[in-house]
C-alpha positions as CSV (number, residue, x, y, z in Angstrom):
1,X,18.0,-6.0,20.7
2,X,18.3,-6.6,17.1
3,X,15.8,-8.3,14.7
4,X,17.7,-11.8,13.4
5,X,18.8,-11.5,9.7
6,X,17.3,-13.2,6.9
7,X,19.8,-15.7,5.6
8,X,21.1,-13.8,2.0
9,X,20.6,-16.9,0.1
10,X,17.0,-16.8,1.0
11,X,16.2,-13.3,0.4
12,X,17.9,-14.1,-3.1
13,X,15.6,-17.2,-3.8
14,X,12.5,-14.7,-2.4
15,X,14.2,-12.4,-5.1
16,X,13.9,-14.5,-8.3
17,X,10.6,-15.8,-7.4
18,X,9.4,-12.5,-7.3
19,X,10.6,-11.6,-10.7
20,X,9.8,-15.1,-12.0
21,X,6.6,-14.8,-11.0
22,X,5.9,-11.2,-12.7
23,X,7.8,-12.5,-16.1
24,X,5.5,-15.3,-16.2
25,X,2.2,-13.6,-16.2
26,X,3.7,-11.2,-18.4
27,X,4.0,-13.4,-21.0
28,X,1.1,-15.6,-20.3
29,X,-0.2,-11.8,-20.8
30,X,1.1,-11.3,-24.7
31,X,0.7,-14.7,-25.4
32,X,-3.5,-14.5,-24.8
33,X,-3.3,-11.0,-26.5
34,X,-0.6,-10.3,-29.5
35,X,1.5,-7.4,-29.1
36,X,0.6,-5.7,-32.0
37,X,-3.1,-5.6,-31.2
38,X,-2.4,-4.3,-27.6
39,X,-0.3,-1.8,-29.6
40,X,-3.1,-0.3,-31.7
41,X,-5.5,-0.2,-28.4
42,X,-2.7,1.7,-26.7
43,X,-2.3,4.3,-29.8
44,X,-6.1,5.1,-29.7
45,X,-6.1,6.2,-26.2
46,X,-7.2,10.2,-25.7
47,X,-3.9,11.7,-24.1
48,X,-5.8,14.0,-22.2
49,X,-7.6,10.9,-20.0
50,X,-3.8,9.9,-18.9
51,X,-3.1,13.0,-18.0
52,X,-5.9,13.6,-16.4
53,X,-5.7,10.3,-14.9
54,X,-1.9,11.2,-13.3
55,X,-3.1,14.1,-11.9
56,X,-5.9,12.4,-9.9
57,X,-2.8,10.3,-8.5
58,X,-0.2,13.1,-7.9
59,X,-3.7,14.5,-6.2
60,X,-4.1,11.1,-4.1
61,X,-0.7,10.9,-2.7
62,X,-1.2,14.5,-1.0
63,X,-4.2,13.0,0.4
64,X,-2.1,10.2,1.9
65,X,0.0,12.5,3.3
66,X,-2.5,14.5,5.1
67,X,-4.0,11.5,6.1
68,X,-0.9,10.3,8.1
69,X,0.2,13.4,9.6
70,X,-3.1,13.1,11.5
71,X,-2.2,9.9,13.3
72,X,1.1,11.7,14.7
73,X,-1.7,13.5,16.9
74,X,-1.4,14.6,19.4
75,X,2.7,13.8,20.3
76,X,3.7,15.6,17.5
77,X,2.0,18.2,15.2
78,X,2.6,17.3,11.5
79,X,1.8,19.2,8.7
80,X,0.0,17.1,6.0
81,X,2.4,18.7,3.5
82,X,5.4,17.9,5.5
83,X,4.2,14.1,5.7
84,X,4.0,13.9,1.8
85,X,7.6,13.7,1.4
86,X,8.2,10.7,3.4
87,X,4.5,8.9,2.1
88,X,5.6,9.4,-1.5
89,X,9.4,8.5,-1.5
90,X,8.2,5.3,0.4
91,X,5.5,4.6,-2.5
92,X,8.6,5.4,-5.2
93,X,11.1,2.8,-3.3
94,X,8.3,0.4,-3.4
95,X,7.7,0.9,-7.3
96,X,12.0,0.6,-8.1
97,X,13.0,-2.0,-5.3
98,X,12.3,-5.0,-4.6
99,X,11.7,-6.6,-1.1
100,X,8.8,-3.4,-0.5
101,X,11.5,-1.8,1.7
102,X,9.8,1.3,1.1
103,X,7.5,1.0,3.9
104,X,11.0,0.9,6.5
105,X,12.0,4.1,4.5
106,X,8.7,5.6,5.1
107,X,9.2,4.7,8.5
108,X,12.8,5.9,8.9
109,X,12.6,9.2,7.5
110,X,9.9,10.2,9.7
111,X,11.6,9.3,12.5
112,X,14.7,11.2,11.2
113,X,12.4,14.3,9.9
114,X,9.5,14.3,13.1
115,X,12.2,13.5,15.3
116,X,9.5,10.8,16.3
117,X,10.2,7.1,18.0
118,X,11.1,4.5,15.9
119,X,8.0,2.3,17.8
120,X,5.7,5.1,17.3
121,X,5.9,5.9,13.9
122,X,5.8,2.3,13.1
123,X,2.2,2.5,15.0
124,X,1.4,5.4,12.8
125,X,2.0,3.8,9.7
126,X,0.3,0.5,10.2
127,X,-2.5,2.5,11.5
128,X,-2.4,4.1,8.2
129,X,-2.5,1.1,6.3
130,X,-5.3,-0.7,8.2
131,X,-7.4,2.4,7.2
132,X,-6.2,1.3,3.7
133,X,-7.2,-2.0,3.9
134,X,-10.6,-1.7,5.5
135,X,-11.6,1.1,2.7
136,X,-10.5,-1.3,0.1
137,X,-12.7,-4.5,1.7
138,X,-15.5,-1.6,2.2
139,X,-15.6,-0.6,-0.9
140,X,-15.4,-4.1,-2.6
141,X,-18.1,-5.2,-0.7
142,X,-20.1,-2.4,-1.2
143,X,-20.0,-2.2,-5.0
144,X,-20.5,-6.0,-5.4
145,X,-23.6,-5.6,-3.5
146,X,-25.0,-3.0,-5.5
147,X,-23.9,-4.8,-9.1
148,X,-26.5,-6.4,-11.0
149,X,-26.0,-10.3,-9.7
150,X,-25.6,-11.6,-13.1
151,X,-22.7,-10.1,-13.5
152,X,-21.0,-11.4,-10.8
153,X,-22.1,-15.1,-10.4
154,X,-20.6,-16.4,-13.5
155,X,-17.3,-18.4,-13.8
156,X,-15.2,-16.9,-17.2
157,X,-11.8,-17.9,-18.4
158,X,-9.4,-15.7,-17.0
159,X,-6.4,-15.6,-19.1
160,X,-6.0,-19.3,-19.5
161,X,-8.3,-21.1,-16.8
162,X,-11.7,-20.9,-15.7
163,X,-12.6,-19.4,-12.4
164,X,-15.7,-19.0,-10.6
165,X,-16.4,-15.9,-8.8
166,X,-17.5,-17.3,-5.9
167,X,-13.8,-18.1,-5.5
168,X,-12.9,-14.6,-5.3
169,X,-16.0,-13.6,-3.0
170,X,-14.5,-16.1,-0.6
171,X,-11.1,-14.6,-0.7
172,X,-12.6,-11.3,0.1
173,X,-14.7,-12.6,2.7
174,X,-11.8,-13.9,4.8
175,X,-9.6,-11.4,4.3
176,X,-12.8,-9.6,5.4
177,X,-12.5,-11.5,8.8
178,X,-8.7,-11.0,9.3
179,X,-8.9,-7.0,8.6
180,X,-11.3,-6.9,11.2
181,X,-9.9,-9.2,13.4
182,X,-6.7,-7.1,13.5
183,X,-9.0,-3.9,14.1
184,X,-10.2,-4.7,16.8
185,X,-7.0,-5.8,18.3
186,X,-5.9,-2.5,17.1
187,X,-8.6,-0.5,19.2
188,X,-8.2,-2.9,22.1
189,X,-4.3,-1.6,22.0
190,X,-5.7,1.8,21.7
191,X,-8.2,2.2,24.4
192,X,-6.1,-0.3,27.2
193,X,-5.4,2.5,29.9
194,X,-3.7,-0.3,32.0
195,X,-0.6,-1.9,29.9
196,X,0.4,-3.6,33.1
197,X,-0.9,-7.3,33.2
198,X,0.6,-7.8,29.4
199,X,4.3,-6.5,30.8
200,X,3.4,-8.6,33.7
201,X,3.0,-11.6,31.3
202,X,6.2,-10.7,29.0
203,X,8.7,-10.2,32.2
204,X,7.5,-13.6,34.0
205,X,8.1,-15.6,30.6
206,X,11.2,-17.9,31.5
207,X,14.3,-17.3,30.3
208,X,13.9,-14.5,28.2
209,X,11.7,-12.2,30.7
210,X,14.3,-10.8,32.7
211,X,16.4,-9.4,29.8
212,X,13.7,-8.2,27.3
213,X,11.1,-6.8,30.6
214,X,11.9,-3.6,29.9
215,X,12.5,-3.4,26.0
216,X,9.3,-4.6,25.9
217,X,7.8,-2.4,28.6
218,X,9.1,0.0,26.3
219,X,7.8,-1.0,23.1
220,X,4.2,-1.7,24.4
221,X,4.1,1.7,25.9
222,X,5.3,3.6,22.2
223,X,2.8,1.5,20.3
224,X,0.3,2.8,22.8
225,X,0.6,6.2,21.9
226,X,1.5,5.3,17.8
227,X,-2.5,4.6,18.2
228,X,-4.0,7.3,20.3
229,X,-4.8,9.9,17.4
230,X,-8.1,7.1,16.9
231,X,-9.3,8.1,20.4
232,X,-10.0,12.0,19.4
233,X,-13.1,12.0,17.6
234,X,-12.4,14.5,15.1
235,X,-8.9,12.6,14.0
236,X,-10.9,9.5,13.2
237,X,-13.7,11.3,11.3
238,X,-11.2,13.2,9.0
239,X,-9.3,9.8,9.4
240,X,-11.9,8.0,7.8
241,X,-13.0,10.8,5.5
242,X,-9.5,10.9,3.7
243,X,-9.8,7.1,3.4
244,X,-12.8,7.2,1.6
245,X,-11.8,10.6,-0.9
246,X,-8.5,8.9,-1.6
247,X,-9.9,5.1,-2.7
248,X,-12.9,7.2,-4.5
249,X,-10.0,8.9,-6.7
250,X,-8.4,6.2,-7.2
251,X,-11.9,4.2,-8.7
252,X,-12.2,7.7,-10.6
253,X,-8.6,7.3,-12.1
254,X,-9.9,4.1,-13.1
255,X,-13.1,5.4,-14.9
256,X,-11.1,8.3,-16.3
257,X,-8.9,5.6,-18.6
258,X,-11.8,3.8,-19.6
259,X,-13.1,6.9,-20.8
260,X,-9.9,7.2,-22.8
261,X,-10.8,4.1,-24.8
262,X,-13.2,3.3,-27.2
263,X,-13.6,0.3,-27.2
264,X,-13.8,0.2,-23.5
265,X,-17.2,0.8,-20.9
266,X,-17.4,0.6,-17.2
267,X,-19.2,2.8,-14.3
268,X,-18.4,4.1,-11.9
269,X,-19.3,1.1,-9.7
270,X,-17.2,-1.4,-11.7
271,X,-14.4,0.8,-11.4
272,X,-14.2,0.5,-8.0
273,X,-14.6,-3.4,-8.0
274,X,-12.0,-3.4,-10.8
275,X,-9.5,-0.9,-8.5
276,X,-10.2,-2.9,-5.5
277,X,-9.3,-6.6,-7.2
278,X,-5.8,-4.7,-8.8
279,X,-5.0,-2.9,-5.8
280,X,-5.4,-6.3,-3.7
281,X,-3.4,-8.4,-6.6
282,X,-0.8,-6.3,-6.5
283,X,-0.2,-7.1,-2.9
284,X,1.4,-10.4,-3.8
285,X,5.0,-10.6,-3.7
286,X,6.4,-10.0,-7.4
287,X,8.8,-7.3,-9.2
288,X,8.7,-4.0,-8.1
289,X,6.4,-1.7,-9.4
290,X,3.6,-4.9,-9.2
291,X,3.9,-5.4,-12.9
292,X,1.9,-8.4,-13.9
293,X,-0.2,-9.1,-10.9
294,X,-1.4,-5.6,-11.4
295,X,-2.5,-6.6,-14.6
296,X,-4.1,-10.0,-14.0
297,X,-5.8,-8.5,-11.5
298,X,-7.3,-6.1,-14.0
299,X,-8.4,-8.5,-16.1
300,X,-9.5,-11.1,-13.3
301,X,-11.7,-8.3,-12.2
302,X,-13.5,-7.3,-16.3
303,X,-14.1,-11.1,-16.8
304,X,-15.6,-11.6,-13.5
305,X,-17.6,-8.2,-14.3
306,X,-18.5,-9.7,-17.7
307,X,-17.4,-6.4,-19.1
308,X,-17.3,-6.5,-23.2
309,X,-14.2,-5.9,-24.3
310,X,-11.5,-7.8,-26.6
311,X,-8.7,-9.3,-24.7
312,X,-5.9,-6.7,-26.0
313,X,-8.4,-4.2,-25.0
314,X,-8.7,-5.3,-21.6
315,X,-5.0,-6.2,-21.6
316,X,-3.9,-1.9,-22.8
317,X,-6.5,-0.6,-20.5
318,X,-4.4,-2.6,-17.3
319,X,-1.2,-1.2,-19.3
320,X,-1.9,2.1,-19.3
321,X,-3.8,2.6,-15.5
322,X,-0.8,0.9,-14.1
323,X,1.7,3.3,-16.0
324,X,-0.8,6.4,-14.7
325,X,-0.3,5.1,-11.3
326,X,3.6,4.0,-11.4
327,X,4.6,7.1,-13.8
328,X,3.2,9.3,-11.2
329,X,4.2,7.9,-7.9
330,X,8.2,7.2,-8.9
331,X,8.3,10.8,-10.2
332,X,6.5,12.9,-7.2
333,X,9.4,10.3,-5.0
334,X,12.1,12.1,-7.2
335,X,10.8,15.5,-6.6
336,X,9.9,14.4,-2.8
337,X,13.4,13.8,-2.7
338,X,14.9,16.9,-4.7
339,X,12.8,18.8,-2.3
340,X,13.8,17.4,1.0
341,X,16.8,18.3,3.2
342,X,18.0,14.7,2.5
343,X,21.1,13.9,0.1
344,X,21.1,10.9,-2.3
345,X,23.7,9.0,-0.5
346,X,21.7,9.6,2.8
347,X,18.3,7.7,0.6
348,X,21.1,5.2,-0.2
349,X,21.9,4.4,3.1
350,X,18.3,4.2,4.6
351,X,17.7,1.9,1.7
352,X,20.6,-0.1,2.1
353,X,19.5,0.0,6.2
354,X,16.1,-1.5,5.3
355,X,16.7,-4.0,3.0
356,X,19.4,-5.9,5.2
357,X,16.8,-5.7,8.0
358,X,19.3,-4.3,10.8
359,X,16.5,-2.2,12.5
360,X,17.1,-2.0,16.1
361,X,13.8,-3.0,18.2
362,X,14.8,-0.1,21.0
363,X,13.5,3.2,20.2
364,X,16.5,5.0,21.1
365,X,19.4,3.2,19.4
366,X,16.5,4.0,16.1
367,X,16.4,7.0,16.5
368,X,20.3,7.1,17.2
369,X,20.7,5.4,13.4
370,X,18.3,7.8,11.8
371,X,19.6,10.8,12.7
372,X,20.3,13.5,10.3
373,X,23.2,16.2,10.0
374,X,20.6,18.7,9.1
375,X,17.4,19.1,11.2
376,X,14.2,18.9,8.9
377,X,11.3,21.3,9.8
378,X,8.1,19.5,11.1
């Protein structure tokens, strides 16, 4: 049963959007804060922070790795060093193509590398993601609640119009509701011994139950066991645990560049309110790599904080944690993928696969499209 394609003249309009949407806060960008003075903040910047700083990510993306390996328990028993391959050429697709296709890649080259279901896996990486999200909305929370209040209930120009910040609390708050909304419909899925009344439901709908009963049967059943790591109670603790280190390092990369400026101050706690609002900005649809909305969510987040700083200041520090963060997660892709057993033209095609959205919806015929010449070692 295949997915329905996207019409190509919408994916294009998606497309420009996208980059239309990065160009203009870009330039809305330079135009608040001259080039040449973002220039001269850039130049003052201690070298040894960015390193430093690209090493905490390099450090992160291992963590990611390990972290998803766990949820392949206990089906299949992944290395965390074999799931790093995958986990960082899907972050480097991300960061060069548009679309975030890198997510299907992810997806596909652990079913060609595990030799895992196509269903499954996808459980296993939106597992890993909710554990994303929820750390991120914990730790937002968390540090805005231990901030001093004054220095989050003010409303501040943010690049060229005023917002409150009680705009953005209520932003957080709902997608506070949906995250755990989904969660617990996640550990409903997880913990339902007794799939049967929900096939029941899908095989009596008219018309379509007959022919798609036992697809779905199927499907059900394979996301059913995508989730089962988050019964064992060990799996979720180190689950959990790896969620927490790899935010944490992420809020330290943050603090790390700040110390790299000068003209710059933050702790520890406004980094992580500052990593939280860029992580969650670049979310929205735009060029790859995030650029723009990474960076007006970095300086949505030091206005709101009320943290002193000239606007090319504020404007080089987003420059040059983004380029930490995208410098080192396209080039551990290239080495993920000079290190694997698979070919460029074999990338090619699983990109190409994932952008036209031609994924099968049976496991089998998946698994039948993502297999590989060589076999990959677990």
């Amino acid at each position: 049963m295949k997915i329905p394609s996207v019409p190509s003249s919408y994916n294009q309009l998606l497309k420009w959007l996208r980059w239309l949407l990065s160009f203009s806060l870009l330039a809305i960008i330079v135009y608040v804060a001259p080039i040449k003075e973002i220039g001269r903040s850039l130049l003052l910047i201690n070298p040894f922070i960015v390193v430093s700083a690209m090493f905490l990510v390099i450090v992160n993306l291992c963590l990611r790795g390990a972290r998803w390996a766990l949820l392949f328990y206990p089906h299949y028993h992944i290395t965390g060093l074999s799931a790093s391959g995958p986990v960082m050429i899907g972050l480097a697709v991300n960061g060069i193509l548009p679309g975030r296709v890198g997510e299907l890649v992810r997806i596909i080259l652990g079913v060609r590398k595990f030799k895992s279901g196509f269903t499954f896996t996808t459980a296993t990486v939106i597992g890993d993601r909710m554990l994303d999200g929820l750390t991120l909305l914990l730790f937002f929370g968390t540090s805005m609640l231990l901030l001093p209040h004054s220095s989050t209930g003010t409303s501040e120009n943010i690049i060229i119009r005023s917002v409150s910040s009680q705009t953005v609390f209520h932003v957080f708050r709902s997608l506070s509701i949906i995250s755990f909304v989904l969660l617990f419909s996640v550990i409903g899925l997880m913990f339902l011994r007794k799939r049967l009344p929900l096939e029941k439901i899908v095989r009596c709908t008219p018309v379509i139950g007959l022919r798609i009963g036992d697809w779905a049967e199927k499907v059900i059943g394979e996301a059913s066991r995508g989730f089962e790591a988050f019964r064992y109670p060990w799996v979720l603790f180190r689950s959990i645990s790896l969620s927490l280190i790899i935010w944490l390092s992420l809020a330290l990369c943050t603090y790390l560049v700040a110390l790299g400026m000068s003209d710059i101050t933050l702790n520890f706690l406004q980094a992580l309110v500052i990593t939280s609002i860029s992580v969650a900005a670049s979310s929205i649809p735009a060029a790859p790599g995030a650029w723009g909305v990474f960076e007006a969510g970095t300086l949505l987040a030091i206005k709101l904080l009320n943290i002193p700083c000239e606007t090319s200041v504020g404007v080089a520090f987003a420059f040059i944690l983004h380029f930490c963060t995208y410098t080192s997660v396209v080039f551990m892709g290239i080495i993920a993928v000079m290190r694997s057993e698979i070919t460029v033209s074999e990338l090619n095609s699983v990109i190409q696969s994932s952008a036209s959205q031609q994924l099968s919806g049976d496991d089998h015929r998946s698994e039948n499209k993502a297999n590989v010449s060589s076999p990959s070692e677990r």
